[in-house]
PyMOL Python script that loads the backbone (N, CA, C, O; Angstrom):
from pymol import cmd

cmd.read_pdbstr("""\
ATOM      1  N   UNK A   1     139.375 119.034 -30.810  1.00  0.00           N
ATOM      2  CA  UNK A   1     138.303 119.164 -29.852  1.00  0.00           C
ATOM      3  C   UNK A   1     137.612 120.516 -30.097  1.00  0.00           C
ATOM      4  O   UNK A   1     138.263 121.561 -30.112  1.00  0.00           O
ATOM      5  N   UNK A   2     136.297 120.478 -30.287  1.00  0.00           N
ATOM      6  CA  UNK A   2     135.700 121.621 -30.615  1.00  0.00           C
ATOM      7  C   UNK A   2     135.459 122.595 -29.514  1.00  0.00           C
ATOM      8  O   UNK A   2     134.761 123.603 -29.622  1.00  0.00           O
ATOM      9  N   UNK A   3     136.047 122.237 -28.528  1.00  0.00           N
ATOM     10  CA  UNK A   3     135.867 123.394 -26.980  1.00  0.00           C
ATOM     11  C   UNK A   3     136.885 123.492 -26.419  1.00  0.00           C
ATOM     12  O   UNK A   3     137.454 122.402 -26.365  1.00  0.00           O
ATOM     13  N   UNK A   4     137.424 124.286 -25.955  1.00  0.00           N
ATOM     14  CA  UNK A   4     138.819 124.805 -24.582  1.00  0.00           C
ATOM     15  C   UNK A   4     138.244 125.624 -23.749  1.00  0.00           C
ATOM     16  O   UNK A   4     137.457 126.570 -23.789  1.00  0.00           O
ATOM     17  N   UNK A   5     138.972 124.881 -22.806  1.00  0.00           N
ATOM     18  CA  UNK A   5     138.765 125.778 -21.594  1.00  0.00           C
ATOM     19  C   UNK A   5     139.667 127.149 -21.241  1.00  0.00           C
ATOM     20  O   UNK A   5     140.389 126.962 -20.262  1.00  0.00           O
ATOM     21  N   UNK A   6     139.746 128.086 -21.654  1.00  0.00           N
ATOM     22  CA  UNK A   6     140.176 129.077 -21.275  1.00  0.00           C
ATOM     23  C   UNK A   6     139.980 130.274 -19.747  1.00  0.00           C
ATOM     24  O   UNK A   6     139.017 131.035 -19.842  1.00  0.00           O
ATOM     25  N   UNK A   7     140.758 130.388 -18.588  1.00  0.00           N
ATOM     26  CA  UNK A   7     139.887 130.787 -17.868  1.00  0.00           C
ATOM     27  C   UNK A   7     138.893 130.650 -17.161  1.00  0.00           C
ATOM     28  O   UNK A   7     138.288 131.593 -16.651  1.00  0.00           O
ATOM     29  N   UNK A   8     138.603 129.474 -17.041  1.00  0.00           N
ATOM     30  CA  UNK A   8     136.958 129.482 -16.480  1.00  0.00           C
ATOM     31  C   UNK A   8     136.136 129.637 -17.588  1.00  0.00           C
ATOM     32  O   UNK A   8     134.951 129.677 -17.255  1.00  0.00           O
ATOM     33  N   UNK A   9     136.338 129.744 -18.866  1.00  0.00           N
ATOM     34  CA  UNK A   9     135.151 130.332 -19.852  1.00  0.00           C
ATOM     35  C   UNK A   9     135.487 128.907 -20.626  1.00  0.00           C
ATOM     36  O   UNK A   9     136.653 128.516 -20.700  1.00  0.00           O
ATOM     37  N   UNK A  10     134.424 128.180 -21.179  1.00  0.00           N
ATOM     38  CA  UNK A  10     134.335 127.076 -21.837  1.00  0.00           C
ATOM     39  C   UNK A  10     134.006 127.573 -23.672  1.00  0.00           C
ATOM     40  O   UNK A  10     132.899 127.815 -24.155  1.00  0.00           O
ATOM     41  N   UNK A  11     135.227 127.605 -24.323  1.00  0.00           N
ATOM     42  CA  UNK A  11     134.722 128.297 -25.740  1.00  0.00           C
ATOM     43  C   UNK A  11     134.212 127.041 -26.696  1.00  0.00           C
ATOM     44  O   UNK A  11     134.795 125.991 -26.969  1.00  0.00           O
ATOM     45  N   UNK A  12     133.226 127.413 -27.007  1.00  0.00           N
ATOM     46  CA  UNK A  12     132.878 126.550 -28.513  1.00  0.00           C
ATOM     47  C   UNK A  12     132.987 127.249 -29.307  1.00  0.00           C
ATOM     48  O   UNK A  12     132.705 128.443 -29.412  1.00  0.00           O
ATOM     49  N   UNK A  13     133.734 126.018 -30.421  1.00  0.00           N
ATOM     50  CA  UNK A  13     133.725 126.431 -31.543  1.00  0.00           C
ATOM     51  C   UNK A  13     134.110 125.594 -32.979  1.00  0.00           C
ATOM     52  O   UNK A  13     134.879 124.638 -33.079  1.00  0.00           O
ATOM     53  N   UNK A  14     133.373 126.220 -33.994  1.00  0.00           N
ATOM     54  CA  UNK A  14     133.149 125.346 -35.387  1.00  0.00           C
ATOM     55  C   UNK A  14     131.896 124.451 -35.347  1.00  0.00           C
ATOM     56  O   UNK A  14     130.757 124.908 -35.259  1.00  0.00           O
ATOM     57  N   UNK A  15     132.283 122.747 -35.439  1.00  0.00           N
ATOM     58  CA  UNK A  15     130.756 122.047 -35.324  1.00  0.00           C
ATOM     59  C   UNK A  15     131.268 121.037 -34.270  1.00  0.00           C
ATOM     60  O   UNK A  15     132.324 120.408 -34.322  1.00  0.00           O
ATOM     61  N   UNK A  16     130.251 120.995 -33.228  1.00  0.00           N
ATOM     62  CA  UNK A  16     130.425 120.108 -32.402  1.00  0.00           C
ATOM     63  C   UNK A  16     129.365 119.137 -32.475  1.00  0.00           C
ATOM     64  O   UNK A  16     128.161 119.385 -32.539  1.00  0.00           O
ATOM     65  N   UNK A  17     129.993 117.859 -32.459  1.00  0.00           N
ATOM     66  CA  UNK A  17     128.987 116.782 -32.433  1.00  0.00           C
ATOM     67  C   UNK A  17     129.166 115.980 -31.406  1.00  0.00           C
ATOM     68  O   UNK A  17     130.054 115.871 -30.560  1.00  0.00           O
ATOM     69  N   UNK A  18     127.837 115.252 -31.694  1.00  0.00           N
ATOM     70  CA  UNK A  18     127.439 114.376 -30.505  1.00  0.00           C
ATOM     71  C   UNK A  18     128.657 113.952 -29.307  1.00  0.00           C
ATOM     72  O   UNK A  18     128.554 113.993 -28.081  1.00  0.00           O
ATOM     73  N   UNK A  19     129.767 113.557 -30.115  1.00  0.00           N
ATOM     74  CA  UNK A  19     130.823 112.855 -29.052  1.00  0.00           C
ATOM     75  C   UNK A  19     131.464 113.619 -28.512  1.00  0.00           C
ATOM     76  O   UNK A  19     132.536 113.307 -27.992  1.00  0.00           O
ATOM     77  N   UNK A  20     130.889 115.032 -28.489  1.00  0.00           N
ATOM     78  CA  UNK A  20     131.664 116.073 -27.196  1.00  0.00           C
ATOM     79  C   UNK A  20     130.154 116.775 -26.329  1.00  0.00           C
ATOM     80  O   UNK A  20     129.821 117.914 -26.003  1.00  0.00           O
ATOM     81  N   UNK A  21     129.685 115.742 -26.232  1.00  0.00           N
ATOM     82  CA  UNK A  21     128.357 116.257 -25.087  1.00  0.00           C
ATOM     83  C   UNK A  21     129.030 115.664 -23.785  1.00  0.00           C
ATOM     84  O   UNK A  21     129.406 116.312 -22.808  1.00  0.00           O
ATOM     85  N   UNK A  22     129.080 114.712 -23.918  1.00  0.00           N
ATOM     86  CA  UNK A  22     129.924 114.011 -22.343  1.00  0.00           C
ATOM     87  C   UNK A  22     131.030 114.476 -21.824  1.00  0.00           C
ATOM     88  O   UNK A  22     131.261 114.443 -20.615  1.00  0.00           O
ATOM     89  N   UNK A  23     131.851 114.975 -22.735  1.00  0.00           N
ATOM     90  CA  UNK A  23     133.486 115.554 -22.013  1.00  0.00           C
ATOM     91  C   UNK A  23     133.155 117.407 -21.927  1.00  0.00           C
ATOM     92  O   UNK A  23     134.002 118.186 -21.488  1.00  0.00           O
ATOM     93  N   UNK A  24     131.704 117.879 -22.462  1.00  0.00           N
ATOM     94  CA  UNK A  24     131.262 118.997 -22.222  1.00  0.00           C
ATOM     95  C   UNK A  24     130.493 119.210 -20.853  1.00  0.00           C
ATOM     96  O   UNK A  24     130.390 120.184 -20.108  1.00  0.00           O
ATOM     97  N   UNK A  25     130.119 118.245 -20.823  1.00  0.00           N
ATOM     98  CA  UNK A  25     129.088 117.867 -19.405  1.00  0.00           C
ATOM     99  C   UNK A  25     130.417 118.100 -18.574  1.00  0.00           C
ATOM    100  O   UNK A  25     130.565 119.079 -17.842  1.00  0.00           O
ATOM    101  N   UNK A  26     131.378 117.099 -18.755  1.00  0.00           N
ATOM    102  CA  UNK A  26     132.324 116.845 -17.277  1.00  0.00           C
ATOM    103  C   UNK A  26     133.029 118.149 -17.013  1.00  0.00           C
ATOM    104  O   UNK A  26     133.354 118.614 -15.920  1.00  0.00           O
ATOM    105  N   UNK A  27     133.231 118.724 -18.389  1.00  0.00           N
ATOM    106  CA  UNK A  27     134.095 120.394 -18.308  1.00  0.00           C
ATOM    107  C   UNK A  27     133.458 120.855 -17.635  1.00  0.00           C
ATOM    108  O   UNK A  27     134.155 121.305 -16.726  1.00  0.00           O
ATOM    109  N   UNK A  28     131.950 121.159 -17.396  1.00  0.00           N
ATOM    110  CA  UNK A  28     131.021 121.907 -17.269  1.00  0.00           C
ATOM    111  C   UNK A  28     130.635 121.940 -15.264  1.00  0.00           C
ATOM    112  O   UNK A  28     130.364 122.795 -14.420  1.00  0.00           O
ATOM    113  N   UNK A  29     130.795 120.764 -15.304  1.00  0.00           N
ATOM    114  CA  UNK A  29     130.603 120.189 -13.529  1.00  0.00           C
ATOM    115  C   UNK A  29     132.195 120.215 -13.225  1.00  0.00           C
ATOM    116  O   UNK A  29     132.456 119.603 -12.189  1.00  0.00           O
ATOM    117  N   UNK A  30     132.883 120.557 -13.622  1.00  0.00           N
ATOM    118  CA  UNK A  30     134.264 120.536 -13.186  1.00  0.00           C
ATOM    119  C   UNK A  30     134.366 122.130 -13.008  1.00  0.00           C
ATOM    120  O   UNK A  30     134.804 122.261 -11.866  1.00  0.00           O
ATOM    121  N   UNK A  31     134.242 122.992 -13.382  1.00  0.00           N
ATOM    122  CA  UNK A  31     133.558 124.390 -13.284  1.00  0.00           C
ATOM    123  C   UNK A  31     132.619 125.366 -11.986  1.00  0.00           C
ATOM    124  O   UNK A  31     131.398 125.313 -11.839  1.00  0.00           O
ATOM    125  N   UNK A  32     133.226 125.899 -11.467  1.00  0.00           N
ATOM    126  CA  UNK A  32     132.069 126.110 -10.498  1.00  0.00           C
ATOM    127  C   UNK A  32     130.944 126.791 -10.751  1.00  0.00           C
ATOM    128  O   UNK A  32     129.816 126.533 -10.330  1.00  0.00           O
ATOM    129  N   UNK A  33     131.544 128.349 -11.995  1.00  0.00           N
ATOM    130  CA  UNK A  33     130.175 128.749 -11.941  1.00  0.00           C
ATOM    131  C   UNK A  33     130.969 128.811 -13.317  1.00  0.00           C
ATOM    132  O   UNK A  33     131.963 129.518 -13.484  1.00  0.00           O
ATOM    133  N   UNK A  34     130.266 127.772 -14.525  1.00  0.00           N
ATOM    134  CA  UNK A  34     130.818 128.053 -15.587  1.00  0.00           C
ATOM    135  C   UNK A  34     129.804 129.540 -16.867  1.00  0.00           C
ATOM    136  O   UNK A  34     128.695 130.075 -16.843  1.00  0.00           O
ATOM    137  N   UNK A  35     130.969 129.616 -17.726  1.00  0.00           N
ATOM    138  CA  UNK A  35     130.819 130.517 -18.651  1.00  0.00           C
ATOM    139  C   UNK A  35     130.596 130.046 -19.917  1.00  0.00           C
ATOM    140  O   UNK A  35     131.542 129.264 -19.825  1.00  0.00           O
ATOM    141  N   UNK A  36     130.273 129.882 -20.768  1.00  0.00           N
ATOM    142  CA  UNK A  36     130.325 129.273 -22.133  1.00  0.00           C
ATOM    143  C   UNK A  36     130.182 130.482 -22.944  1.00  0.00           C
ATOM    144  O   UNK A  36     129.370 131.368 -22.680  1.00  0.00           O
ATOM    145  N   UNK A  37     131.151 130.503 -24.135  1.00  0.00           N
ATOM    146  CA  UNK A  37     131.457 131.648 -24.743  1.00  0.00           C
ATOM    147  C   UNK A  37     131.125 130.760 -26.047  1.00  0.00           C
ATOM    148  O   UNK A  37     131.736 129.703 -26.204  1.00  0.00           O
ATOM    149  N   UNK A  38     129.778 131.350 -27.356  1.00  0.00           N
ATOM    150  CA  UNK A  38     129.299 130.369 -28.267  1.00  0.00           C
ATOM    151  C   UNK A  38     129.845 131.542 -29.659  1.00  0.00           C
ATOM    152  O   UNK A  38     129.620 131.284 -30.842  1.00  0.00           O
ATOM    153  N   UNK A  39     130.392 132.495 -29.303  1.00  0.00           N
ATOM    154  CA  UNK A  39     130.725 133.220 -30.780  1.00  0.00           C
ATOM    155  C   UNK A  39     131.225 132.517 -31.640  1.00  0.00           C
ATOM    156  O   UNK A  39     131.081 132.794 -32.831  1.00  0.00           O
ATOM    157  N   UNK A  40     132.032 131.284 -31.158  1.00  0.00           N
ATOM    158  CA  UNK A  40     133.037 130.803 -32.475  1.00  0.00           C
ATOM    159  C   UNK A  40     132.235 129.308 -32.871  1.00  0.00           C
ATOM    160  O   UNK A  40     132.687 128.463 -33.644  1.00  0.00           O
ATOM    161  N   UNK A  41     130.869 129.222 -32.091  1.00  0.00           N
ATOM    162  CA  UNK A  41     130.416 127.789 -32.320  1.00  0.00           C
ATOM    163  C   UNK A  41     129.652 128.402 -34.077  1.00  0.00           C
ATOM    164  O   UNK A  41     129.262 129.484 -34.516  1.00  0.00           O
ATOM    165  N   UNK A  42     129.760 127.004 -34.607  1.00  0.00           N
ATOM    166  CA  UNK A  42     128.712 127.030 -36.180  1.00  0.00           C
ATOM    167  C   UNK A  42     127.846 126.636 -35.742  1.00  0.00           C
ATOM    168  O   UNK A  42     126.815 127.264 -35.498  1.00  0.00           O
ATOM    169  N   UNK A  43     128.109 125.228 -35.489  1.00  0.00           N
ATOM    170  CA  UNK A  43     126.745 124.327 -35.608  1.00  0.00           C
ATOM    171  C   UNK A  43     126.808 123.543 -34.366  1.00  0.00           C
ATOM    172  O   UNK A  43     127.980 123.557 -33.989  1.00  0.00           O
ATOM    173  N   UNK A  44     126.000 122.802 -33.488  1.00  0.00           N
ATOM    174  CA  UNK A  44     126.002 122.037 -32.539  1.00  0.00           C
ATOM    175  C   UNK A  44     125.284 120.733 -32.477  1.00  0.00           C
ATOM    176  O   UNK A  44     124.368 120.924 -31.678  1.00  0.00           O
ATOM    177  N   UNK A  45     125.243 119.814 -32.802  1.00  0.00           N
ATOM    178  CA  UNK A  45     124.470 118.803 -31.907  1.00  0.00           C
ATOM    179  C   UNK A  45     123.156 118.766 -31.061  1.00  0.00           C
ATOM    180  O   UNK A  45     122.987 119.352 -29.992  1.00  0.00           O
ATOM    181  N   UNK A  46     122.521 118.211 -31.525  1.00  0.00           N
ATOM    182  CA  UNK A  46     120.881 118.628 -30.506  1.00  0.00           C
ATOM    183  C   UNK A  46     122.003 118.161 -29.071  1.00  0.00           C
ATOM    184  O   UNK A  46     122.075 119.071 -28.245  1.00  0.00           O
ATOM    185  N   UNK A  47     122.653 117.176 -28.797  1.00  0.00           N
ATOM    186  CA  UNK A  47     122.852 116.559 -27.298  1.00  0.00           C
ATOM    187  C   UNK A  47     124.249 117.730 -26.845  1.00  0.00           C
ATOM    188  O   UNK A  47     124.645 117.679 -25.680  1.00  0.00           O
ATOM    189  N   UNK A  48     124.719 118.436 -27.533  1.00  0.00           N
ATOM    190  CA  UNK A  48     125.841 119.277 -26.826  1.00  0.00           C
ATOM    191  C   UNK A  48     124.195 120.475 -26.671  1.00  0.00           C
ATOM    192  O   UNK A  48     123.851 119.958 -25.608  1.00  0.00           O
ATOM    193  N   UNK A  49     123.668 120.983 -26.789  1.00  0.00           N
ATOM    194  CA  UNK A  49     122.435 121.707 -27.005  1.00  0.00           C
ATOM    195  C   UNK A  49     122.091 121.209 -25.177  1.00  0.00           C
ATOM    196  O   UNK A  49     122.337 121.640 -24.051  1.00  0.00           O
ATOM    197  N   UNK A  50     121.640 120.469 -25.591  1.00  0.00           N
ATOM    198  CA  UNK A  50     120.568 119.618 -24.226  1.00  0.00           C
ATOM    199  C   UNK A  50     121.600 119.713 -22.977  1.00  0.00           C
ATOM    200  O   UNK A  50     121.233 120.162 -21.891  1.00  0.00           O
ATOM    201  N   UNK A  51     122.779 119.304 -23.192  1.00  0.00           N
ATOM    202  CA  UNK A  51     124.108 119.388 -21.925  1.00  0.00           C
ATOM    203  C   UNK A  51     123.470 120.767 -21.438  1.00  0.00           C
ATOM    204  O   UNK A  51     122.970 120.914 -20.323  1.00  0.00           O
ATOM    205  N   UNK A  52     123.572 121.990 -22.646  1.00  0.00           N
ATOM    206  CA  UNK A  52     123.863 123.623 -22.221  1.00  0.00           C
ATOM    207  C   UNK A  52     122.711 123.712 -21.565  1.00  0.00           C
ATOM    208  O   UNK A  52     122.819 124.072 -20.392  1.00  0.00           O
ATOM    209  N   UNK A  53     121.457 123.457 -22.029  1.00  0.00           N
ATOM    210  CA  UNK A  53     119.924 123.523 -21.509  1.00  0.00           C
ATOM    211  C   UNK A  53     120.244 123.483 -19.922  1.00  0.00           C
ATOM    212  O   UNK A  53     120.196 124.424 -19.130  1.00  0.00           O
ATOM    213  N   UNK A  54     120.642 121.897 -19.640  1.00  0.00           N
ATOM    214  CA  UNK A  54     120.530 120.748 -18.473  1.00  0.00           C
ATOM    215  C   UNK A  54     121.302 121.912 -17.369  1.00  0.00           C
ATOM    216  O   UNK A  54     120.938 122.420 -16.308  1.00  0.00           O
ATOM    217  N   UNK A  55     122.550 122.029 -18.223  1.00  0.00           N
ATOM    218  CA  UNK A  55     123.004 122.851 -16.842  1.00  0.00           C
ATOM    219  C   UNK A  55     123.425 124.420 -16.760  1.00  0.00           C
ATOM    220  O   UNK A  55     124.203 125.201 -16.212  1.00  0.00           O
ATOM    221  N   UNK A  56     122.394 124.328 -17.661  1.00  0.00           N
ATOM    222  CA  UNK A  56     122.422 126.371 -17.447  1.00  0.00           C
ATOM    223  C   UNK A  56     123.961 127.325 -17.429  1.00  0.00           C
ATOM    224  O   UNK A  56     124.083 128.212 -16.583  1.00  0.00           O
ATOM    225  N   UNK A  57     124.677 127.145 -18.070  1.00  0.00           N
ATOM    226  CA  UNK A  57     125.892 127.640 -17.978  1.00  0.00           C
ATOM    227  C   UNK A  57     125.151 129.452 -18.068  1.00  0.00           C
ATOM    228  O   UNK A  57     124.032 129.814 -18.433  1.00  0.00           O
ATOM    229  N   UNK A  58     126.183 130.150 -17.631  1.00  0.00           N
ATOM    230  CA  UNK A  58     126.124 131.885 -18.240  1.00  0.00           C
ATOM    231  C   UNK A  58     126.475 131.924 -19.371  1.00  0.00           C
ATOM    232  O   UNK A  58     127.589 131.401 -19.368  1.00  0.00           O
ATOM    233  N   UNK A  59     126.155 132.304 -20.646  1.00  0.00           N
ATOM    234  CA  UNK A  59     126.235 132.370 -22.323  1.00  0.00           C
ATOM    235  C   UNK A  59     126.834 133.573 -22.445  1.00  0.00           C
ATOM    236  O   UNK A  59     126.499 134.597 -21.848  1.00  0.00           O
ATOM    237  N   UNK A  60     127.968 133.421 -23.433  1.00  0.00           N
ATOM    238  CA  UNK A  60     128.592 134.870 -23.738  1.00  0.00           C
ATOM    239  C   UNK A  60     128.758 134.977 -25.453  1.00  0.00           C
ATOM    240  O   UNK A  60     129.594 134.232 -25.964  1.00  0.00           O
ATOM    241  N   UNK A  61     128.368 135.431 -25.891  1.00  0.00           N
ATOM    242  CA  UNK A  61     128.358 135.574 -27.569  1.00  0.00           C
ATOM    243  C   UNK A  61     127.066 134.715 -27.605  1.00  0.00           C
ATOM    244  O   UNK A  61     126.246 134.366 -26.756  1.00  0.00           O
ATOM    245  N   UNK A  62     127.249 134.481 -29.176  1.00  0.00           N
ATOM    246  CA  UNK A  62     126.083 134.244 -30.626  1.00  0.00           C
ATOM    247  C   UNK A  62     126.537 133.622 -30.824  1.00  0.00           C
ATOM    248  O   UNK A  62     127.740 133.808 -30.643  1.00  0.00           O
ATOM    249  N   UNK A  63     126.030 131.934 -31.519  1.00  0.00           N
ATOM    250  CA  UNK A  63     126.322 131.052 -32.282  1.00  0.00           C
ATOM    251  C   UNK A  63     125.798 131.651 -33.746  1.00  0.00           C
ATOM    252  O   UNK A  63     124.791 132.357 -33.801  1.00  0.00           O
ATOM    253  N   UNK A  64     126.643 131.273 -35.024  1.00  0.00           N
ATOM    254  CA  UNK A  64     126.435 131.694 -36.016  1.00  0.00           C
ATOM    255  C   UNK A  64     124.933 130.776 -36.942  1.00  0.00           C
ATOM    256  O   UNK A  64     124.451 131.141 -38.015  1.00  0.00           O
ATOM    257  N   UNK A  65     124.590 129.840 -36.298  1.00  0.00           N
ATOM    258  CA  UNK A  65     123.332 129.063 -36.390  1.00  0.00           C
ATOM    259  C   UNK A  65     122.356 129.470 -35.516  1.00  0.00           C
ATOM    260  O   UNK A  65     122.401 129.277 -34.301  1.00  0.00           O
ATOM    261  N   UNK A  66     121.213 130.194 -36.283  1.00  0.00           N
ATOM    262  CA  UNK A  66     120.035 130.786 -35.518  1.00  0.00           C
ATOM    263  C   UNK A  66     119.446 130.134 -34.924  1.00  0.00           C
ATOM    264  O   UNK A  66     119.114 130.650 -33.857  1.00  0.00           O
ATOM    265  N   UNK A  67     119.046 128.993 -35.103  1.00  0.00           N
ATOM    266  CA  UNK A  67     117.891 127.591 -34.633  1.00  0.00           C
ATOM    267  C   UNK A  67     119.076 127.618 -33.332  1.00  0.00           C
ATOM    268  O   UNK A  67     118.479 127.873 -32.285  1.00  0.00           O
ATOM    269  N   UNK A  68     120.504 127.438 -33.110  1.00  0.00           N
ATOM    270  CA  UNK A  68     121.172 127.154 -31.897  1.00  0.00           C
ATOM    271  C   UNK A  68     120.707 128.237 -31.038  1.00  0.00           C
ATOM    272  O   UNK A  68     120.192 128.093 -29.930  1.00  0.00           O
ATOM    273  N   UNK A  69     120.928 129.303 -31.629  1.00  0.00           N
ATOM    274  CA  UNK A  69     120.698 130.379 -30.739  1.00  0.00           C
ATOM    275  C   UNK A  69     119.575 130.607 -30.010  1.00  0.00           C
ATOM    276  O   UNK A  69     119.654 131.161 -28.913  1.00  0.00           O
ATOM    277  N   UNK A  70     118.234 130.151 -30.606  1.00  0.00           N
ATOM    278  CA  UNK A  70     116.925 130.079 -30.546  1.00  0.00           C
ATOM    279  C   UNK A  70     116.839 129.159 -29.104  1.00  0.00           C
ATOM    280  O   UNK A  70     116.146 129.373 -28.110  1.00  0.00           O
ATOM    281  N   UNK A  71     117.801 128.066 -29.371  1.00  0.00           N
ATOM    282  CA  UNK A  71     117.453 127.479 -28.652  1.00  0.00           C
ATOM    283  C   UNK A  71     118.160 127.553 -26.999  1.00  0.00           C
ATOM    284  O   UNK A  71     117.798 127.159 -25.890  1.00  0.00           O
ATOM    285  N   UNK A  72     118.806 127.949 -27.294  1.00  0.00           N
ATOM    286  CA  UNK A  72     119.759 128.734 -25.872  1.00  0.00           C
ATOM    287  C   UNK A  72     119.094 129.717 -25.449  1.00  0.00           C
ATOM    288  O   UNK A  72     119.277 129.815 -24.235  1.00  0.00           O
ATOM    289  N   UNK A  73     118.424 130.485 -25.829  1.00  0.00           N
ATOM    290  CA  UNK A  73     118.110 132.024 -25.308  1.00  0.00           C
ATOM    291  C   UNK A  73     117.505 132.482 -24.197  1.00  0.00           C
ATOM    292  O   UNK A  73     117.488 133.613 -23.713  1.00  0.00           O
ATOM    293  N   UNK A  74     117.010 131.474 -23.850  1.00  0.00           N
ATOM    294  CA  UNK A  74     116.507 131.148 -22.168  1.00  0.00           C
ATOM    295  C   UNK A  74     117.488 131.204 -20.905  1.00  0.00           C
ATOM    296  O   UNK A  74     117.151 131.545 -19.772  1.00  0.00           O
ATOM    297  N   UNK A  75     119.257 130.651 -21.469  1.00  0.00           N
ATOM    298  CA  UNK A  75     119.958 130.362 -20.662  1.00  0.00           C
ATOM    299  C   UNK A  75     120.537 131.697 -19.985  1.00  0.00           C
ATOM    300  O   UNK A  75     120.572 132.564 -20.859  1.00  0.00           O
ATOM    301  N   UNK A  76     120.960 132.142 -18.875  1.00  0.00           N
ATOM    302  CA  UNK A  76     121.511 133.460 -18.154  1.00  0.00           C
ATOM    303  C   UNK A  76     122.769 133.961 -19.263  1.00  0.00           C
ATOM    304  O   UNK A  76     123.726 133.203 -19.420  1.00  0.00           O
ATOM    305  N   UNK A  77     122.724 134.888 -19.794  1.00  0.00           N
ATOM    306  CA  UNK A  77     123.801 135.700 -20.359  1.00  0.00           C
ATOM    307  C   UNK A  77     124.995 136.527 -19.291  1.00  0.00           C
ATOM    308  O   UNK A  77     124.681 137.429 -18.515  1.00  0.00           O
ATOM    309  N   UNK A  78     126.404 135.981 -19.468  1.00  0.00           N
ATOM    310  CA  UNK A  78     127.489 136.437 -18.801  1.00  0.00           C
ATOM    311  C   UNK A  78     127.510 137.783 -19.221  1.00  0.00           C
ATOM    312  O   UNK A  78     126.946 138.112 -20.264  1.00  0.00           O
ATOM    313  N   UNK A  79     128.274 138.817 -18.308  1.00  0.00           N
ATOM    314  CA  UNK A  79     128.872 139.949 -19.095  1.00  0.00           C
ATOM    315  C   UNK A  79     130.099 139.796 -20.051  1.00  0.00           C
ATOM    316  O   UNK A  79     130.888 138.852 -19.999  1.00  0.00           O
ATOM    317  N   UNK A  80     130.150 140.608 -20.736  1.00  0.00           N
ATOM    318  CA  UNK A  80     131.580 140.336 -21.740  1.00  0.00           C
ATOM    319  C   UNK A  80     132.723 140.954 -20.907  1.00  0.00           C
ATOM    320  O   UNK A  80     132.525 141.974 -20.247  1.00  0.00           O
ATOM    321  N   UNK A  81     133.923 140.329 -20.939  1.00  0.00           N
ATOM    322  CA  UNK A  81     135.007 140.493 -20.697  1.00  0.00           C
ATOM    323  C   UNK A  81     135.363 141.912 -20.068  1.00  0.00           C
ATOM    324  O   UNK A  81     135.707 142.574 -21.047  1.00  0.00           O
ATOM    325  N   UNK A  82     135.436 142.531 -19.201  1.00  0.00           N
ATOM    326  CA  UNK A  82     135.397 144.353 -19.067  1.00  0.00           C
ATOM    327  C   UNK A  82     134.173 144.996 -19.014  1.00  0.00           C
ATOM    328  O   UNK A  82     134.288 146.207 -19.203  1.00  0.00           O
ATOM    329  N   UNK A  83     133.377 144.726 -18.881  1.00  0.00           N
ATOM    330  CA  UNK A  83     132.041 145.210 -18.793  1.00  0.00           C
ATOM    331  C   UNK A  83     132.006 145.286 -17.217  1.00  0.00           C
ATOM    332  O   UNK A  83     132.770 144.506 -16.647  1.00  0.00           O
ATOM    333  N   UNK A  84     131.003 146.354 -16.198  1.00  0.00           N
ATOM    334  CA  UNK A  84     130.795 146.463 -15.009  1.00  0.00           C
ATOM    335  C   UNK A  84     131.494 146.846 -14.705  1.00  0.00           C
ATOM    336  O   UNK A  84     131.317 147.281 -13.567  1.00  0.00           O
ATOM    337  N   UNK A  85     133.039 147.118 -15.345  1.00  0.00           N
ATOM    338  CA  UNK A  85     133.810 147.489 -14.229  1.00  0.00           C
ATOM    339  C   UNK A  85     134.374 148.961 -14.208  1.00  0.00           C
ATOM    340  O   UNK A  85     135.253 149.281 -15.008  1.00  0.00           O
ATOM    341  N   UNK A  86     133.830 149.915 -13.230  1.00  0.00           N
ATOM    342  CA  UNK A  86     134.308 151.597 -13.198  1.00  0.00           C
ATOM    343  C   UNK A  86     135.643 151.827 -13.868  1.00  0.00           C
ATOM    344  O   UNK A  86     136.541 151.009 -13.669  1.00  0.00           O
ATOM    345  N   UNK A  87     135.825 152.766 -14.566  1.00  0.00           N
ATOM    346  CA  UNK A  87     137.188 153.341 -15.338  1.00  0.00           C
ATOM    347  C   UNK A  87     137.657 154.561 -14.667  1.00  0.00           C
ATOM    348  O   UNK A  87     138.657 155.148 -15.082  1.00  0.00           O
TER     349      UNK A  87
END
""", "prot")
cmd.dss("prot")
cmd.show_as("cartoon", "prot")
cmd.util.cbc("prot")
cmd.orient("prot")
């Protein structure tokens, strides 16, 4: 499976195709305020793409495919892991 749920943070990664848009969707609404972490994604699927569009997850990393990235960049960016928080 090209995604785990870790945490609340939904990781992609490698190439995800078409037949993980639907069990990405359900991860995703199963989630309250989900995270999607795309550092380890390659390549995606226009329809795992369209899921991320549809429901606006918070984005944490870079997909290593620019056209993906291009096409996400609209979506709200999470903070990384330790960030915000006073030392």
């Amino acid at each position: 499976m090209p995604f785990d749920l870790r945490d609340d943070c939904i990781l992609l990664h490698g190439h995800c195709p078409i037949e993980e848009s639907e069990p990405l969707l359900d991860a995703l609404r199963g989630t309250a305020c989900p995270v999607v972490d795309l550092s380890g994604l390659e390549q995606a699927h226009t329809a795992i793409l369209q899921v991320l569009m549809a429901t606006a997850p918070a984005i944490r990393g870079c997909p290593a495919d620019p056209v993906t990235a291009a096409c996400l960049v609209a979506l709200p960016r999470a903070e990384a892991p330790g960030e915000g928080r006073a030392g």
